[in-house]
C-alpha beads as a LAMMPS data file, in Angstrom:
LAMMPS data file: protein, C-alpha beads

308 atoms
307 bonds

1 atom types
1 bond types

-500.0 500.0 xlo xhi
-500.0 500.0 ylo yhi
-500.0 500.0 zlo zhi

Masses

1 110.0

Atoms # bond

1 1 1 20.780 4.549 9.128
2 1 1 19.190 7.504 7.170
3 1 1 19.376 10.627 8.407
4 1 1 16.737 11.869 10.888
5 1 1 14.403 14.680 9.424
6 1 1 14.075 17.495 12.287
7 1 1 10.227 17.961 13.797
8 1 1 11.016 21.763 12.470
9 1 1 10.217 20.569 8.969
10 1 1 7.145 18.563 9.624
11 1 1 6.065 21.302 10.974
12 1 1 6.680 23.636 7.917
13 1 1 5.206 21.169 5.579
14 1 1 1.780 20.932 7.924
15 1 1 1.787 24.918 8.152
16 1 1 1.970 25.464 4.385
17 1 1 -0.907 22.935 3.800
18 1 1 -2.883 24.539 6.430
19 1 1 -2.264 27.904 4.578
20 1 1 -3.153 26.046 1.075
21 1 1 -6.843 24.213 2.527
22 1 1 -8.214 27.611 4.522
23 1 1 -9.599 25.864 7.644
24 1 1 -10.089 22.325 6.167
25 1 1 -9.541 19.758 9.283
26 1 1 -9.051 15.890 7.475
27 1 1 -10.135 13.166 9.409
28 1 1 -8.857 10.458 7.155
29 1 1 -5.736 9.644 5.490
30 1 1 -5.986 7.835 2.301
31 1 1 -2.789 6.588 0.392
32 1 1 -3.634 5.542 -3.435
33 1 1 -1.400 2.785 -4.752
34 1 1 -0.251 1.899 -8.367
35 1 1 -3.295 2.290 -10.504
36 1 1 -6.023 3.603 -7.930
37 1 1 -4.932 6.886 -8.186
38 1 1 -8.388 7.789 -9.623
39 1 1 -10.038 7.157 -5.969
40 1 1 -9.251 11.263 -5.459
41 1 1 -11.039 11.812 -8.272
42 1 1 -13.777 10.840 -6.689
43 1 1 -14.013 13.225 -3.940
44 1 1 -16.600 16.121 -3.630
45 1 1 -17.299 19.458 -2.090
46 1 1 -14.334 22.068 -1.791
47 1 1 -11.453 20.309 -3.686
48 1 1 -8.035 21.076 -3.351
49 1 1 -5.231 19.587 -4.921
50 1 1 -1.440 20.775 -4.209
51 1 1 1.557 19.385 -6.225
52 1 1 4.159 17.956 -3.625
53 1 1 6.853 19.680 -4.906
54 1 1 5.134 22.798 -3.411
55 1 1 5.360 21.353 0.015
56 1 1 8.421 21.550 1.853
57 1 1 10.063 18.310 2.926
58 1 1 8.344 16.499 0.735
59 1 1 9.347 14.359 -2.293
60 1 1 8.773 13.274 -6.349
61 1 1 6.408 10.636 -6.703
62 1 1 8.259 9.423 -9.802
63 1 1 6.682 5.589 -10.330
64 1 1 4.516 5.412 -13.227
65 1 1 0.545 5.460 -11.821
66 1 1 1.324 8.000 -8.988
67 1 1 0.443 11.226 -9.905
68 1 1 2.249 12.700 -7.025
69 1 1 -0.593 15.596 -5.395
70 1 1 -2.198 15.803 -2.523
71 1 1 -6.458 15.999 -3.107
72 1 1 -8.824 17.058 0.073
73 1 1 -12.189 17.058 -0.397
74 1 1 -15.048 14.922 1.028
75 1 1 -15.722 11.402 0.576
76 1 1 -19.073 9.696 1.631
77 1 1 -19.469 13.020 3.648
78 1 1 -16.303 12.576 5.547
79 1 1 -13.323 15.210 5.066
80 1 1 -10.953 13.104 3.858
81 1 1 -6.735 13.983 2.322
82 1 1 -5.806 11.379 -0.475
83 1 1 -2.459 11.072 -1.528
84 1 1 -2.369 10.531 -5.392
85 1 1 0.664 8.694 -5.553
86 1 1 2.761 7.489 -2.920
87 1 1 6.629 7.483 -2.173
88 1 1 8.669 4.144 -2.368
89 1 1 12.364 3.597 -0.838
90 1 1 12.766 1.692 -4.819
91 1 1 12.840 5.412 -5.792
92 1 1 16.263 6.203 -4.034
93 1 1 14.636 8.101 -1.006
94 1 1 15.129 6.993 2.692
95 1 1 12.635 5.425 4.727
96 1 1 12.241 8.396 6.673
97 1 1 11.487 10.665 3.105
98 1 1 8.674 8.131 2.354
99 1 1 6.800 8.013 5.439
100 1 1 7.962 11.961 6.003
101 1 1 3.666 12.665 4.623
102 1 1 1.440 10.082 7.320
103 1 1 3.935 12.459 9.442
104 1 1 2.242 15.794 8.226
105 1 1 -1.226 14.201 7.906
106 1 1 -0.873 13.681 11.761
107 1 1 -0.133 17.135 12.108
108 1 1 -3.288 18.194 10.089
109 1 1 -4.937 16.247 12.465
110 1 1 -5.877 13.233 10.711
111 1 1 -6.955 9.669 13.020
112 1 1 -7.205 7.222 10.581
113 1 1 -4.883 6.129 7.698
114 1 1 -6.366 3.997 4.647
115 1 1 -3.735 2.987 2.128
116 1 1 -4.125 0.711 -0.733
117 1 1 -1.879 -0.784 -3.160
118 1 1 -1.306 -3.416 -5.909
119 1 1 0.124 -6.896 -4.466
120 1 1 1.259 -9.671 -5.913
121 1 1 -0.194 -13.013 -4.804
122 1 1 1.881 -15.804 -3.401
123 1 1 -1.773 -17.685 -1.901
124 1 1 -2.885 -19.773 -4.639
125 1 1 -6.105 -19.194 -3.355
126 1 1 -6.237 -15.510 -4.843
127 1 1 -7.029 -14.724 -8.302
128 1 1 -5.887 -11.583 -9.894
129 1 1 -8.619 -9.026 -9.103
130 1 1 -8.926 -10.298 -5.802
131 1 1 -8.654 -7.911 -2.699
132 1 1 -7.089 -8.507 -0.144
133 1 1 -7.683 -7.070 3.731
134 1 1 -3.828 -6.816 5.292
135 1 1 -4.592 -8.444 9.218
136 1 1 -0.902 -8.586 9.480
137 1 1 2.673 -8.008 8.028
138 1 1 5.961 -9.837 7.252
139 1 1 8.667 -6.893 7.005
140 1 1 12.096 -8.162 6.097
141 1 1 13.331 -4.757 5.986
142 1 1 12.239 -3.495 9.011
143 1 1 13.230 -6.935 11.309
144 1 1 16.539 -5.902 9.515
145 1 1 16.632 -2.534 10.920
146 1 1 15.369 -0.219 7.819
147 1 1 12.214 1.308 9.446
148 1 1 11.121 5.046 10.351
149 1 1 11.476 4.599 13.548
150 1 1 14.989 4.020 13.684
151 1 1 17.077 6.948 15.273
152 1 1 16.249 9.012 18.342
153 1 1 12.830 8.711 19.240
154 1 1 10.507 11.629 17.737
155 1 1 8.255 11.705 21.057
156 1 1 6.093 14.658 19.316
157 1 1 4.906 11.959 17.139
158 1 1 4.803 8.606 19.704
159 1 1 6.564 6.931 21.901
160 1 1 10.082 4.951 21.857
161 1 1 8.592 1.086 21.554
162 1 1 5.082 1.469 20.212
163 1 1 3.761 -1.961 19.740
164 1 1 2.289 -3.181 16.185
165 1 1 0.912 -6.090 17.118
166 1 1 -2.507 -4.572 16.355
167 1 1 -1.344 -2.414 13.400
168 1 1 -3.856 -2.627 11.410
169 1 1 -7.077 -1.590 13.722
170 1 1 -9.509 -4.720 14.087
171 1 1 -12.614 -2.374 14.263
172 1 1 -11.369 -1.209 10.796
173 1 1 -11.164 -4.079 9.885
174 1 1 -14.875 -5.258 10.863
175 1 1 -15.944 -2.221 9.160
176 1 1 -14.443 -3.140 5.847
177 1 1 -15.516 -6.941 5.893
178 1 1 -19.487 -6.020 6.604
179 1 1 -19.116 -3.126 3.418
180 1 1 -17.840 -6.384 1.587
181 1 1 -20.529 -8.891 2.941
182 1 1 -23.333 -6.905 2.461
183 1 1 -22.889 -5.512 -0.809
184 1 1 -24.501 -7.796 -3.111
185 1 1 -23.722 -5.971 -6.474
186 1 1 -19.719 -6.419 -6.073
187 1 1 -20.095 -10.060 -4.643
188 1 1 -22.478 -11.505 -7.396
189 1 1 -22.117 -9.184 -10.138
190 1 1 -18.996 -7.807 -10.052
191 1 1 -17.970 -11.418 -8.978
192 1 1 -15.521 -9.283 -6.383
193 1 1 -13.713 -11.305 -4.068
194 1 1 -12.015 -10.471 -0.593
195 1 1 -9.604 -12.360 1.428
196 1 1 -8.061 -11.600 4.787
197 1 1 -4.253 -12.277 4.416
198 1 1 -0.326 -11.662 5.649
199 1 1 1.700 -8.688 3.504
200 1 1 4.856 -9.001 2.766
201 1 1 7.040 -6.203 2.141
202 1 1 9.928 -6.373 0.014
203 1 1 12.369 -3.639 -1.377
204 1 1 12.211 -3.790 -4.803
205 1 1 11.557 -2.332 -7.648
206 1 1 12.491 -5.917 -9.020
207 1 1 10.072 -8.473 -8.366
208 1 1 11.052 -11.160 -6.110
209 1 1 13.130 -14.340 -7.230
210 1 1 11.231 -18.113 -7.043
211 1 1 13.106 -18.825 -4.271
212 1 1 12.388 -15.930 -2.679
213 1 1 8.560 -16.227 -3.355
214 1 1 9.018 -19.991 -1.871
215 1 1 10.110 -18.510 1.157
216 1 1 7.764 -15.685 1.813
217 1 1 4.865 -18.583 1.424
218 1 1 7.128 -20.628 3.932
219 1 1 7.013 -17.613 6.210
220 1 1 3.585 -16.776 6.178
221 1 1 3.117 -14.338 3.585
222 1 1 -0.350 -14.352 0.972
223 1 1 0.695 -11.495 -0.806
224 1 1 3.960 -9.305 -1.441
225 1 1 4.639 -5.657 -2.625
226 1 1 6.979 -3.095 -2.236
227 1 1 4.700 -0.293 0.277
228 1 1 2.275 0.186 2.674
229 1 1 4.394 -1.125 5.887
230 1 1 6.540 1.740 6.474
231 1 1 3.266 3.892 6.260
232 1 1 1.408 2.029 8.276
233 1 1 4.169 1.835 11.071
234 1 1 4.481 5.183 11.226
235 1 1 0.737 6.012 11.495
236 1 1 1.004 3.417 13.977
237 1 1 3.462 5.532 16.065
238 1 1 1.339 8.378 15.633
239 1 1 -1.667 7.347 17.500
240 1 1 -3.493 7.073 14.276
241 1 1 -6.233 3.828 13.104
242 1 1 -4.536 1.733 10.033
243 1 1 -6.852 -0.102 7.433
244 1 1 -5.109 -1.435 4.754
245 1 1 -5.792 -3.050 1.396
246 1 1 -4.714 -4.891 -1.445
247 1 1 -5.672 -5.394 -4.868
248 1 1 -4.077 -8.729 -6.169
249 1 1 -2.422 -7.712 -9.618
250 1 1 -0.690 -11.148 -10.594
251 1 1 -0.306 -14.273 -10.037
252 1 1 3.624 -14.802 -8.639
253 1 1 5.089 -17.346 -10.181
254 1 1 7.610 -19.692 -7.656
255 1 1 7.198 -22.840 -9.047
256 1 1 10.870 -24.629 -8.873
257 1 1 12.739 -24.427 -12.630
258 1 1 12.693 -27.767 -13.974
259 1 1 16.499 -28.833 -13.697
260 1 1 18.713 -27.870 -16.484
261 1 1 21.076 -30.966 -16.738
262 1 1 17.757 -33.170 -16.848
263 1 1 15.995 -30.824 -19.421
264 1 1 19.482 -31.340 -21.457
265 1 1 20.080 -35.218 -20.964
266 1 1 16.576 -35.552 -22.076
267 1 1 16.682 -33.423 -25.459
268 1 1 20.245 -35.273 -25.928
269 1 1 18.189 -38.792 -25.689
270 1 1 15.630 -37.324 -28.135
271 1 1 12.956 -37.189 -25.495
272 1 1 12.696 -33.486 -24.752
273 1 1 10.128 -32.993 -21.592
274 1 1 7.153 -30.843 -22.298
275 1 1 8.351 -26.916 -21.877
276 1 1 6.160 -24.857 -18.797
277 1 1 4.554 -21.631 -20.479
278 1 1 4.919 -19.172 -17.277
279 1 1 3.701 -15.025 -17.108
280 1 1 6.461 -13.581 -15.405
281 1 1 4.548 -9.927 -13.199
282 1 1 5.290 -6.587 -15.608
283 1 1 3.992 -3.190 -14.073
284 1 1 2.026 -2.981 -17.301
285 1 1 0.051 -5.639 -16.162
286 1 1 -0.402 -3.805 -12.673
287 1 1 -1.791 -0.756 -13.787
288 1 1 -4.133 -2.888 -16.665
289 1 1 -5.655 -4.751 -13.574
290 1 1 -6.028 -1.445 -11.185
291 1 1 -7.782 -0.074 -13.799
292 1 1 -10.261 -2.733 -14.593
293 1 1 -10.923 -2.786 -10.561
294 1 1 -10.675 0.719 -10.095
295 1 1 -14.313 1.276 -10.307
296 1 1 -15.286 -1.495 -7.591
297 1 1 -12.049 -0.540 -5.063
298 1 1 -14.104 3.027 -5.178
299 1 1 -17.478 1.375 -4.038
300 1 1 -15.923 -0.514 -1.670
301 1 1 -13.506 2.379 -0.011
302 1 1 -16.692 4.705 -0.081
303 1 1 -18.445 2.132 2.017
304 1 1 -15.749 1.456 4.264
305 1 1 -14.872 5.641 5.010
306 1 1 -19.044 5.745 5.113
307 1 1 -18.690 3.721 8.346
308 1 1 -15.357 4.780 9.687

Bonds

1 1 1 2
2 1 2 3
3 1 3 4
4 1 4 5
5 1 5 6
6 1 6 7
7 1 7 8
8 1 8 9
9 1 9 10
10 1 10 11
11 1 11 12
12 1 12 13
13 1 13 14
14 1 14 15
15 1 15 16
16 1 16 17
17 1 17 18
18 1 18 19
19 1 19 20
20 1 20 21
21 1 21 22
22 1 22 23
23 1 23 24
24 1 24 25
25 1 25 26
26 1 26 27
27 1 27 28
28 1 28 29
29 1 29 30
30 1 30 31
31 1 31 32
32 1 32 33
33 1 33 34
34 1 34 35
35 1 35 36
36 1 36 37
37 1 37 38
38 1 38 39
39 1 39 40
40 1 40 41
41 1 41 42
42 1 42 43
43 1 43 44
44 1 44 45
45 1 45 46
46 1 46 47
47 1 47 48
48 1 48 49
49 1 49 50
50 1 50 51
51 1 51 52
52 1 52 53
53 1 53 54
54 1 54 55
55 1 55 56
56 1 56 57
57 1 57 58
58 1 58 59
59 1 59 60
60 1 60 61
61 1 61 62
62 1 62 63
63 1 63 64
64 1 64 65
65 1 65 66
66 1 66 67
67 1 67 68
68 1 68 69
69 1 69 70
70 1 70 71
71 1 71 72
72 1 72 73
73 1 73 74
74 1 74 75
75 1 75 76
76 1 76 77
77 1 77 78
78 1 78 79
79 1 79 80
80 1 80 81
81 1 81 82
82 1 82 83
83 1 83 84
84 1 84 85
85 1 85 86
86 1 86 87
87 1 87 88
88 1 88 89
89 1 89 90
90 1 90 91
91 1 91 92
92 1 92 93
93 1 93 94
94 1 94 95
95 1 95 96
96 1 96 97
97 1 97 98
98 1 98 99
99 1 99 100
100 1 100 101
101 1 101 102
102 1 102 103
103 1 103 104
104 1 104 105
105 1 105 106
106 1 106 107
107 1 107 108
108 1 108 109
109 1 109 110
110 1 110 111
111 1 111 112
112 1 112 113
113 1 113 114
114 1 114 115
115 1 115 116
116 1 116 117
117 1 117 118
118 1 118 119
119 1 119 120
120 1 120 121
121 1 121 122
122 1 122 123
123 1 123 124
124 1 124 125
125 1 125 126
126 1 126 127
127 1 127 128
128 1 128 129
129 1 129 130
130 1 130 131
131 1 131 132
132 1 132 133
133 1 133 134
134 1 134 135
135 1 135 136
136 1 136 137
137 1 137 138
138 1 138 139
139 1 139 140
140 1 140 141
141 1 141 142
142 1 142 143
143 1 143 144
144 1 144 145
145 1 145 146
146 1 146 147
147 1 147 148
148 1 148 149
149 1 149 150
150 1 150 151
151 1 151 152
152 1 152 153
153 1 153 154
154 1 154 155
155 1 155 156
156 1 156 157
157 1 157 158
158 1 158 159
159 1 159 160
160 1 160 161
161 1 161 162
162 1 162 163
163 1 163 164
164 1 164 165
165 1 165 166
166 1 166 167
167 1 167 168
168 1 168 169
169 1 169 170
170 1 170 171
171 1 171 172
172 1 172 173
173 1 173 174
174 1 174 175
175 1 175 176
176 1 176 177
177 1 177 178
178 1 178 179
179 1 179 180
180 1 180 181
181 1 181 182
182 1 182 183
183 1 183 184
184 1 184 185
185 1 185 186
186 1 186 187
187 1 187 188
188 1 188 189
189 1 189 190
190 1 190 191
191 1 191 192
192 1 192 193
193 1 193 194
194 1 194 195
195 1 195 196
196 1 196 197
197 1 197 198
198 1 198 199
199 1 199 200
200 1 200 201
201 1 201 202
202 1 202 203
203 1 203 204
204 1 204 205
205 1 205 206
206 1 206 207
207 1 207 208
208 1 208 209
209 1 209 210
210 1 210 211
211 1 211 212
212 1 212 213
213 1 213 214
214 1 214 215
215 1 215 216
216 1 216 217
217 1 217 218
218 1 218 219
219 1 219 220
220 1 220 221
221 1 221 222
222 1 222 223
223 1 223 224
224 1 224 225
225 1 225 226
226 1 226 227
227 1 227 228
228 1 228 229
229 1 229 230
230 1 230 231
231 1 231 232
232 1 232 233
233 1 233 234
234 1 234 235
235 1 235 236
236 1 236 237
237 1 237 238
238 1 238 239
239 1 239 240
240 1 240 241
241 1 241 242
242 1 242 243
243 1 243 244
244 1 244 245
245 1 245 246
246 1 246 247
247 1 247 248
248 1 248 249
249 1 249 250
250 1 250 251
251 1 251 252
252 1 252 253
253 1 253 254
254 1 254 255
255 1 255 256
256 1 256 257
257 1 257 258
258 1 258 259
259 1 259 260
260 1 260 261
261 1 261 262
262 1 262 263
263 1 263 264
264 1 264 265
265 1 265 266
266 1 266 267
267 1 267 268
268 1 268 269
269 1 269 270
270 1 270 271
271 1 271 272
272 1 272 273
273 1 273 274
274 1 274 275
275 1 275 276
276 1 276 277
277 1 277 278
278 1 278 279
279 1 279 280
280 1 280 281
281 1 281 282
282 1 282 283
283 1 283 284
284 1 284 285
285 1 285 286
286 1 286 287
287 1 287 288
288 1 288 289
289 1 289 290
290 1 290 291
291 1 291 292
292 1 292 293
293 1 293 294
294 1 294 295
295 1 295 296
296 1 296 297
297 1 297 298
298 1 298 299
299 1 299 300
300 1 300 301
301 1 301 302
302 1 302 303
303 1 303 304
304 1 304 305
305 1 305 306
306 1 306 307
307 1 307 308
């Protein structure tokens, strides 16, 4: 179990960001994931940008894409907070040093969390490109006991058992699949696509086996990455509304290896079978395909936070 982080340091990290933003009151929370770090760029107004490693408590962002800074400023009129790059437990920290920021945006006195990320996509159904709207969330971690909540209850934030069976708000949710609907330019000429699937969350930062792949899809699971749950849970626990939403970077490949005593007896008989050419996921690839959607994911997100 990872240590519990006292409320006394929340509360130092949300005092020296209220000394850093001179008033500034965020209503929404908005995580950027690998490659959309160039949402906060977006924002307008007042801007304000402060390094993490200025804030106490906090952590390195060290994954490449993830600038690591906070950005306030306004988006579609609304005061939003972006974080521009996010914490993973891949990155050696605990599960309580990722989610230790949704903690301090609480304290700030933000009500809704957006995050986004890049996913990879089990569904056949999704192309790469492909967004996906998280209704729901397979967490093998967390059913095995590695989630924030873990410890003795931090009843500042919520209570003991919150229940996540409507994590990710449906009126959010609504919200996000009119923007999509009625915005003809991303559907016909942007040729974006949305999907409402199951996230899966895995550790990482290696990508997932076949057979593990084979099993998510068993389980449930359209897409798989290695965030957003932990953040979400925690927002969850503090009261606040969770949207999130995937961008499908690759295609996961789980197709069953052709057996290797067959493959052999064959080539030994002089009647070699016809080799599978497969693209195994690279993070290269990740950020390539965030940044030929980045431009879209902003239309869409300013939509969404438009109506939120």
């Amino acid at each position: 179990m990872s240590p519990v982080i006292p409320y006394a340091i929340y509360e130092q990290a949300a005092d020296y960001v209220k000394s850093r933003i001179s008033g500034v009151s965020p209503e929404i929370g908005i995580v950027c994931g690998s490659g959309l770090g160039t949402l906060a760029d977006t924002l307008e107004g007042n801007i304000i940008k402060i390094k993490y490693e200025e804030i106490p408590g906090f952590m390195q962002s060290t994954a490449e894409g993830h600038l690591g800074q906070l950005v306030f400023g306004l988006l579609s009129g609304k005061q939003v907070v972006c974080m521009q790059g996010r914490l993973h437990c891949f990155e050696g920290y605990s599960i309580q040093q990722v989610t230790f920021p949704i903690r301090v945006f609480h304290l700030l006195g933000v009500k809704s969390l957006l995050a986004t990320n890049a996913a990879g996509g089990i569904n056949p159904n999704y192309e790469v490109g492909d967004v996906v709207l998280i209704a729901d969330h397979l967490s093998l971690p967390g059913i095995s006991g590695n989630t924030a909540l873990v410890g003795p209850n931090a009843a500042e934030f919520g209570p003991r058992f919150p229940s996540i069976s409507d994590l990710y708000t449906p009126r959010l949710r609504r919200i996000a699949a009119k923007a999509y609907l009625t915005n003809a330019y991303l559907r016909e000429e942007r040729k974006f696509r949305m999907h409402e699937g199951i996230y899966a969350w895995c550790y990482g930062p290696s990508y997932e086996s076949r057979a593990e792949l084979r099993a998510l899809k068993t389980l449930g699971a359209d897409i798989v990455g290695m965030s957003t749950i932990p953040e979400g849970i925690v927002a969850k626990h503090c009261g606040m509304e969770v949207l999130a939403i995937s961008l499908v970077s690759n295609k996961c490949v789980s197709r069953r290896e052709p057996d290797t005593i067959e493959v052999m007896a064959a080539e030994l008989a002089g009647q070699p079978l016809d080799a599978v050419v497969e693209e195994f996921p690279n993070h290269e690839e990740v950020l390539l395909v965030a940044a030929a959607r980045t431009a879209d994911i902003q239309v869409l997100v300013k939509s969404i936070v438009h109506e939120m």
